[in-house]
N, C-alpha and C positions, 0 to 999 in steps of 0.2 A: 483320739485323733483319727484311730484308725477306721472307727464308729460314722465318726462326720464325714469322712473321705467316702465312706461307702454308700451315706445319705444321698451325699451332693451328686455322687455317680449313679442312682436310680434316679433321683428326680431330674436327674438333666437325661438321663434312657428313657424316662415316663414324658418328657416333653417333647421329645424329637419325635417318639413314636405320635403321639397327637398330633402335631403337624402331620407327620409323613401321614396317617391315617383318616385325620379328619381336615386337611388344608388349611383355610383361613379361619376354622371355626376353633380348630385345636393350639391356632398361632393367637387369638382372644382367648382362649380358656388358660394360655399358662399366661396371661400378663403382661405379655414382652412384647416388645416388635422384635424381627429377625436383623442378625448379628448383622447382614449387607447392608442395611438400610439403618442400622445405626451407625456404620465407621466410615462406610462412602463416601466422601465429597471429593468432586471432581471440580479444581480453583481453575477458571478459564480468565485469562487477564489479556484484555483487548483493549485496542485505542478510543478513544473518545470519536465516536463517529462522527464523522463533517455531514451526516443526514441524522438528525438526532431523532426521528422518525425510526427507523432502524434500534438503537438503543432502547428505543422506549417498548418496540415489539419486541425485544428480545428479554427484556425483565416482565412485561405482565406476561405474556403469552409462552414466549417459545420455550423461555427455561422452568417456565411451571408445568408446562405439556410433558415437556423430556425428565424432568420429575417424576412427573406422575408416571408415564410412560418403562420409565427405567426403573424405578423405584431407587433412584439413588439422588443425593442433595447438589445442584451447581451453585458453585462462587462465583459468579459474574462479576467480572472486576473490569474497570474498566481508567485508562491511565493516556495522560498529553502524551501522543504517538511520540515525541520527541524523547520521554520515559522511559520506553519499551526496551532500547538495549542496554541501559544503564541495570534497569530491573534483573533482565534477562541472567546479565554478569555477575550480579551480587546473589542472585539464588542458585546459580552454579559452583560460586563459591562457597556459601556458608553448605550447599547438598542439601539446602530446603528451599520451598515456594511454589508455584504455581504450579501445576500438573497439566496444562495447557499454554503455552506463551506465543500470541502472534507476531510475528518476523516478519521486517520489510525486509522487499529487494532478495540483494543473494549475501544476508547477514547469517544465514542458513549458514552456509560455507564455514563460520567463525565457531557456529556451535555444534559442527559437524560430530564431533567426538561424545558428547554431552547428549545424544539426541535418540530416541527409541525409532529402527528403521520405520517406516506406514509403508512399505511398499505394497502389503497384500491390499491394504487400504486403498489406497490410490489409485492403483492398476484397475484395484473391479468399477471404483469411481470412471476411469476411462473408457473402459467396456460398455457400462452403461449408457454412458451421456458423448460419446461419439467421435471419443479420444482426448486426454488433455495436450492443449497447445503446447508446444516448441519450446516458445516463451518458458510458461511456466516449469516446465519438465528441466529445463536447463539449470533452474535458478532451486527450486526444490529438491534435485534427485542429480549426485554426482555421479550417477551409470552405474553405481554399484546398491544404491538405495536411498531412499524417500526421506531425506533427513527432516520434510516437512509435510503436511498435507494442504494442495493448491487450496486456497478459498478464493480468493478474486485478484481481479487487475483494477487497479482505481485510473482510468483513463487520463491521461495529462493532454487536455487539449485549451488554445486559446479561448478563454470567454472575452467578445469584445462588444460594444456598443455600435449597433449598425447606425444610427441617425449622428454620433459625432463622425467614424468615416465617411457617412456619405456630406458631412459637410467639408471633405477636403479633399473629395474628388473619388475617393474610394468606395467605388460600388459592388468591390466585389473584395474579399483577404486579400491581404500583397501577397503573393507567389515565392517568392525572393526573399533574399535577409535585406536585399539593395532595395528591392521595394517598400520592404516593411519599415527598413530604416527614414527611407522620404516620407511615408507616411506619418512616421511617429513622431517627425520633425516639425511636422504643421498641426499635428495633433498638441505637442507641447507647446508650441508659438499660442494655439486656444486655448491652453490652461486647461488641455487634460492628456497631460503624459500615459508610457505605459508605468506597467509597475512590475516589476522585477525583482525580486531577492536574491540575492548572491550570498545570505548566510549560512550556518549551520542548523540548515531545515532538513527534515527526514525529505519532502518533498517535494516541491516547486523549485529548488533550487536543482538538484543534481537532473531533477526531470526534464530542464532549460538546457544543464550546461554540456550534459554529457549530447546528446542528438545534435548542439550543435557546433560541439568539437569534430562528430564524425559526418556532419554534411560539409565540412570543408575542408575533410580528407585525413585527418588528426585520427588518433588514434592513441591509447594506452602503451598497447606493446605490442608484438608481431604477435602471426598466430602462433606461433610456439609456447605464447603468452608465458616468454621468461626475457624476449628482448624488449626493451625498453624504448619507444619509437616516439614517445612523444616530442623530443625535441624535432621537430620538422619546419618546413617552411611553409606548410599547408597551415601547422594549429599557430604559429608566428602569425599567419595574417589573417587568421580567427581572435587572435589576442588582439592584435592592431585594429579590427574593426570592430568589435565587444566595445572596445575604449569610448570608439564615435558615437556610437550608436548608441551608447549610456549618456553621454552630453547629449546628444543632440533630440533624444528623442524620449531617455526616461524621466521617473522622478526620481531624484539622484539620493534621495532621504530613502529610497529601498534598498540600502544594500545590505544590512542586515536582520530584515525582515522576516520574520518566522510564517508558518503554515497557515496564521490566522488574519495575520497582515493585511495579506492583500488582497482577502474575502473584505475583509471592513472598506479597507480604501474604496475597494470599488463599488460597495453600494451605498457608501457615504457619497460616491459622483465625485472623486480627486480624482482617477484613473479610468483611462478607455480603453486598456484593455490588459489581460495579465495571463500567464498561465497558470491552470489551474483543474481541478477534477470539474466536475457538474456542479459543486454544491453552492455557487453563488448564485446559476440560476434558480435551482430547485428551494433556497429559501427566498429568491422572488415571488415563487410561484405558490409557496407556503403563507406569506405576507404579502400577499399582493397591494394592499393597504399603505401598507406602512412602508415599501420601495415602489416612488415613482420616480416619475424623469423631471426634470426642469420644468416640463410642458405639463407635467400633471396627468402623466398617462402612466401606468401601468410600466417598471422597469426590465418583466419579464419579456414582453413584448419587444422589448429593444434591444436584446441580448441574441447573440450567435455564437456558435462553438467551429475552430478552423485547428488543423495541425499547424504545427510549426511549419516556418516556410523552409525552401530547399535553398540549400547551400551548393556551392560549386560541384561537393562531389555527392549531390543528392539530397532528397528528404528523409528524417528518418524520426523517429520518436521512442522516448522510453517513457514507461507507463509505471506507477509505483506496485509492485505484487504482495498479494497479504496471503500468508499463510500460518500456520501454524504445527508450532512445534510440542511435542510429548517432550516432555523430560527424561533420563535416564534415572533420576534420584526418586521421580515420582514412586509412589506406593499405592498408587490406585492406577495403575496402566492399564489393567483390562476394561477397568469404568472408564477411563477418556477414550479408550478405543470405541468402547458400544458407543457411547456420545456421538464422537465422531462421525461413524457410522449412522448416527440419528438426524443428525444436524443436516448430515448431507443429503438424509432422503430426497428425493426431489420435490414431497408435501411441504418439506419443512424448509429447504431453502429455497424453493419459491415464496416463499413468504417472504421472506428475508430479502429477498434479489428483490422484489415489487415494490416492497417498502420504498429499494435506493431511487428509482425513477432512473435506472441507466446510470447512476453516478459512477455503481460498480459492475464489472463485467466479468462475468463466471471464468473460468482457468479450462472450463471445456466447451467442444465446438456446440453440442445440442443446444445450448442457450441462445447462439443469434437467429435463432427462428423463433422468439420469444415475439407475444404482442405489442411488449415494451415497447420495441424498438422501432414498433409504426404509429403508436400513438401520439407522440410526438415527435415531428421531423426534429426540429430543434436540438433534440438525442442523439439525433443519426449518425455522427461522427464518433462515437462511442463506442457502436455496435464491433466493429473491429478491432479496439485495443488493445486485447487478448495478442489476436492471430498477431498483428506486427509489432509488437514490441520488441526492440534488441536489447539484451542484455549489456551490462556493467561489467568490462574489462575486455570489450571488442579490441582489439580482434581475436584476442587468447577466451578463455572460456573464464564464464564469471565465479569460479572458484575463490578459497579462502583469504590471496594474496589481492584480489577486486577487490573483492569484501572488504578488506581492512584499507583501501585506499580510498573506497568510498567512505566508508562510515569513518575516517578521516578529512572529507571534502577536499580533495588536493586537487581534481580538477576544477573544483565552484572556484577552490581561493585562489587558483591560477588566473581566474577572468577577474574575480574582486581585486586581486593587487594590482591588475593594469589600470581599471577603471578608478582606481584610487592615486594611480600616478606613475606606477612603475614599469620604464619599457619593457615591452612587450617582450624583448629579446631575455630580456632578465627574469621575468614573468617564468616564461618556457623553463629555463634552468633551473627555474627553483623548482618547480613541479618534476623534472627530470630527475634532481637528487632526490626528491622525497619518496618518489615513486621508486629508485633504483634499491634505496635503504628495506624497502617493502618486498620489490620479486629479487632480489639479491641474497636475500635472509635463507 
């Protein structure tokens, strides 16, 4: 025994010395590849990208280069964004799974404790590329550290049909929720409503309801973000006109409609207009063929991008944030660090950003001096989504207690049960208890 123990221990001194000695030529003469590059994999689990463009460069190209590049193996995984925090919870649980997990919003917050800080990460990211936004540094990094690394803002801007407004007088967005509301009334009277989802979507829902609770003065909780302020008489006649403005002018078959919904409807031609990220123009513009208009022209051609309109007490918008989070259970931390570190060069995610055609907007300022963003005007409302987006859980800060109110939808289902039938007055109070049960706690 003592004989083999002393074999195994020269021949594995006689191997090292050949590498250390002769590099790659001594790592082929003992047989092996080196121990890094057998046990490495670094599992990245991302959403199913609404630009499948994007997906496709990142399995032939980007994660064979960072392969080859690092010499270590990526799991690119890829899951219905809707997936993403059920996954997240069950591999926190069981202390296995992905060693990479991208987070919407500020669901960060939820896995605050769970989460390896990136600050060194992120900061030099900042430094470089000419500071990360507001936005993002809010929803990622609770002042004391990076519980996530920024990746992008997925812009939430209206996509709508300019040849059916301009067949009811609207030659330009309505400005107003009052105008948009008339609009939508004579839009539906022609058999082509907007489309709206009021369900338990990661995004077209909260990204509607929350901006327009706070353009008509509504709010979560005070900034103290422990009082509970919802109950007001501002978000009462936000709920009272939600109700109208669902008769009068949606299609009322949207109110539990998911992220993919109302990409279909609107290039099936049932809806003139909905919110949403860029991706229903950018697969116009992918299939130009195969989406025309009634007239047989080309549907990309007919498409415009407008923010939400202003409400009494202003415009405002929230945009969905993707980032991504290190595990604390992972066992390959310093491989998804380099990764990381890889991914964000600016060779390497410039690839990636071009791919989107504007859909997604970087988390730092260097990007809007991108060519993207002049190539086609059509984009142009995009280019900002970063800088103004407000966070989830205005007026308090979007901490663990948002977190959990959003990724509950208590505001979406505050507008769906009026629009369903239930005063408005009653509406507000159910959202007041559900919310107080959450910053109470």
């Amino acid at each position: 025994m003592g004989q083999t123990k002393r074999r195994s221990v020269i021949k594995l001194a006689g191997s090292a010395a050949a590498v250390a000695s002769t590099g790659m030529a001594g790592i082929l003469a003992t047989g092996r590849t080196p121990a890094y590059a057998q046990t490495k994999t670094v599992h990245w689990l991302r959403w199913v990208d609404f630009v499948p463009a994007s997906d496709t460069l990142m399995r032939k190209e980007l994660m064979p280069q960072a392969e080859k590049d690092l010499g270590i193996k990526i799991n690119f995984e890829t899951v219905n964004g809707n997936d993403l925090q059920p996954r997240t919870t069950a591999a926190i649980q069981s202390g296995t799974g992905p060693d990479l997990i991208q987070a919407f919003n500020n669901t960060t917050y939820i896995y605050g404790n769970s989460v390896v800080d990136l600050s060194d990460l992120a900061e030099d990211l900042g430094k470089r590329e000419g500071g990360i936004y507001k936005y993002a540094r809010s929803i990622c990094s609770d002042g004391k550290m990076f519980m996530s690394m920024p990746w992008a803002v997925i812009g939430a801007m209206i996509a709508y049909r300019k040849s059916w407004f301009d067949e009811v007088g609207a030659t330009s967005f309505p400005k107003t929720w009052q105008e948009y509301r008339d609009v939508a009334k004579k839009l539906k009277a022609n058999g082509h409503p907007v489309g709206q989802t009021l369900g338990h979507t990661f995004g077209d829902a909260p990204t509607f309801t929350y901006p327009y609770l706070w353009s008509w003065g509504g709010k979560e909780v005070e900034a103290d973000g422990k009082t509970v302020a919802i109950n007001s008489k501002e978000t009462v006649e936000s709920v009272k006109f939600m109700a109208g403005f669902w008769k009068d002018g949606c299609d009322e078959g949207a109110l539990a409609w998911d992220d993919t919904n109302n990409n279909r409807a609107f290039l099936s031609q049932t809806i003139s207009a909905t919110l949403n990220g860029a991706s229903i123009y950018i697969e116009t513009l992918r299939k130009p063929d195969q989406y025309q208009t009634e007239k047989g022209t080309p549907m990309n051609k007919d498409i415009l991008h407008s923010p939400l309109p202003a409400g009494p007490a202003g415009q405002y918008g929230m945009h969905l944030l993707q980032s991504d989070m290190l595990m604390k259970y992972s066992k390959n931390q310093d491989a998804a660090k380099e990764f990381l570190k890889w991914i964000h060069a600016e060779k390497n995610f410039e690839k990636w950003f071009v791919s989107q055609k504007g859909f997604a907007t970087p988390c730092t300022a260097k990007w809007e001096e991108h060519k993207v963003w002049t190539e086609d005007p059509v984009m142009a409302p995009f280019k900002v989504a970063a800088r103004l987006g407000q966070a989830p859980g205005y007026a308090g800060l979007p901490n663990g207690k948002a977190a959990e109110a959003l990724s509950k939808y208590i505001v979406t289902d505050m507008y769906a049960k009026a629009v369903q039938g239930m005063p408005a007055e009653d509406a507000v109070k159910w959202a007041e208890g559900e919310l107080k049960k959450i910053y109470s706690a």
